[in-house]
N, C-alpha and C positions, 0 to 999 in steps of 0.2 A: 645861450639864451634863446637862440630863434627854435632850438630844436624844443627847448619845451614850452613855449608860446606854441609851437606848431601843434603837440601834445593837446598841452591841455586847452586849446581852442577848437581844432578837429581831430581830434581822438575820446575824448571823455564827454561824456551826454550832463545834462543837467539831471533827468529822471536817474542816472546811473551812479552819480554824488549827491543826490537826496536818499537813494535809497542805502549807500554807502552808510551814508551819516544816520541816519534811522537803524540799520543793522546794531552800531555801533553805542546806541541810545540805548539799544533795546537790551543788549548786554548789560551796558553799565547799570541797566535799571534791576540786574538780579544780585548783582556788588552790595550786601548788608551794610555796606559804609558811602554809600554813593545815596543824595537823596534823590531820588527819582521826579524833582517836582522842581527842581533846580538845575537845569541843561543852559548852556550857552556856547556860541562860535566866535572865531578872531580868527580873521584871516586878512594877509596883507598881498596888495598888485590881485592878480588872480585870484589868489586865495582871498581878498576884501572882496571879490564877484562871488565868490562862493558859498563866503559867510553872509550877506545880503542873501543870497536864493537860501542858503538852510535856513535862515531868518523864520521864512515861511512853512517849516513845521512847526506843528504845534505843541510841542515837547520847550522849541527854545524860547528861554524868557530874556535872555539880554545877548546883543552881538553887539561887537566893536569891530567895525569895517573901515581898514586903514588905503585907503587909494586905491577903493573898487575899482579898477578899471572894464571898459564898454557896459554898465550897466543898464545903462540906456539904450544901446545900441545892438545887444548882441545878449546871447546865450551860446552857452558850450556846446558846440557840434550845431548851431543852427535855431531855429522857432523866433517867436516871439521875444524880443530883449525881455532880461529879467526883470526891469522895473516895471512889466506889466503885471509881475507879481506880489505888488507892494502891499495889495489891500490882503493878501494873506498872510503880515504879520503879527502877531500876536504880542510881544515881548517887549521889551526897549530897545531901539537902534542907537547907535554911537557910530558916526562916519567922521572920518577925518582924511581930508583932502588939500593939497597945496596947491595956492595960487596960483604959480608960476608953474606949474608942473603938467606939460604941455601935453602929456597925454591923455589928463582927463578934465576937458575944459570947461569953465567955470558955468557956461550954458547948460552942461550936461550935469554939473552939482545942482543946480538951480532948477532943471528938470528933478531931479530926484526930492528937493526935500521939496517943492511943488505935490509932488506923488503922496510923499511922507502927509504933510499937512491935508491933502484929500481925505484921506483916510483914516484922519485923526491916529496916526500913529504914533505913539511916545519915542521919541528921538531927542536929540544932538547932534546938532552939526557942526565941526571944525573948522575950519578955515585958516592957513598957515601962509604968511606972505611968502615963505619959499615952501620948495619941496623937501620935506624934512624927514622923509620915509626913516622911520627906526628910528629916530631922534628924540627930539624933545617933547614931539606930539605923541610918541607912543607910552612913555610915561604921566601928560596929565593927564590921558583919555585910562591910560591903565587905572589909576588912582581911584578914576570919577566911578571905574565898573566896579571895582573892588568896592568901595564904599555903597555903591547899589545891591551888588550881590548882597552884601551884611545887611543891608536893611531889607531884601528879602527876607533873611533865613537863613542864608546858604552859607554855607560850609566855605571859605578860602585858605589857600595858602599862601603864606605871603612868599612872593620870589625877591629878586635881587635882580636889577637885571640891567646891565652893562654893555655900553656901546660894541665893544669891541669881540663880546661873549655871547654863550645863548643864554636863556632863563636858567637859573642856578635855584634850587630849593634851599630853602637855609637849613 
């Protein structure tokens, strides 16, 4: 675990997984089956830090960020913490974070959806008396996106998706 905290803290840039994630956009955007006007990120621990920063192209219209951690505090490889980059999101946020979950403390949610509501950005915030990483939170918060996305437009499929398992397509 420390070896890829060490990774993806000082080895991987913020500009170098935006520009990742945009490569990746820009492919899906030539897919005849892919609508190009409907993108979104989910990412959980680090990967919730990541999905917040892609947050901010302008491609993504909805992200579910499960226990961002240092969001407030930090970016990858160094700068500015990323929630200096809140007023550039466009999309709907979904963050879900645990009370007790001592790594990202309840001052530093409290900073972020402070940031959220500056900037009038469409969001949700979670709040779970314990740390429920991959649990119970990650299913109503799934639910809530799914039923956003369809009242976008978009395109889903529905998964299955079990504690013990990864996402199964049915």
């Amino acid at each position: 675990m420390e070896v890829g905290r060490k990774y993806a803290w000082s080895q991987t840039t913020a500009s170098q997984l935006l520009s990742d994630i945009q490569a990746a956009i820009n492919y899906l955007t030539t897919l005849p089956e892919v609508n190009p006007e409907k993108f979104g990120c989910i990412g959980f621990c680090f990967g919730g830090h990541v999905a917040y920063l892609v947050a901010t192209l302008p491609d993504i219209q909805v992200t579910p960020s499960f226990y961002g951690a240092r969001i407030t505090t930090s970016t990858p490889e160094g700068g500015e913490p990323t929630i200096n980059r809140t007023k550039h999101i466009q999309g709907t946020l979904y963050t879900s974070f645990g009370i007790e979950d001592a790594s990202i403390p309840q001052t530093e949610v409290d900073q972020i959806v402070e940031q959220l509501g500056r900037y009038n950005i469409s969001h949700r915030v979670f709040r779970y008396d314990r740390y429920l990483n991959m649990g119970f939170s990650v299913t109503v918060v799934a639910v809530i996106i799914l039923k956003r996305l369809r009242m976008l437009g978009g395109k889903c499929n529905n998964f299955l998706v079990n504690s013990s398992d990864n996402l199964h397509p049915p």
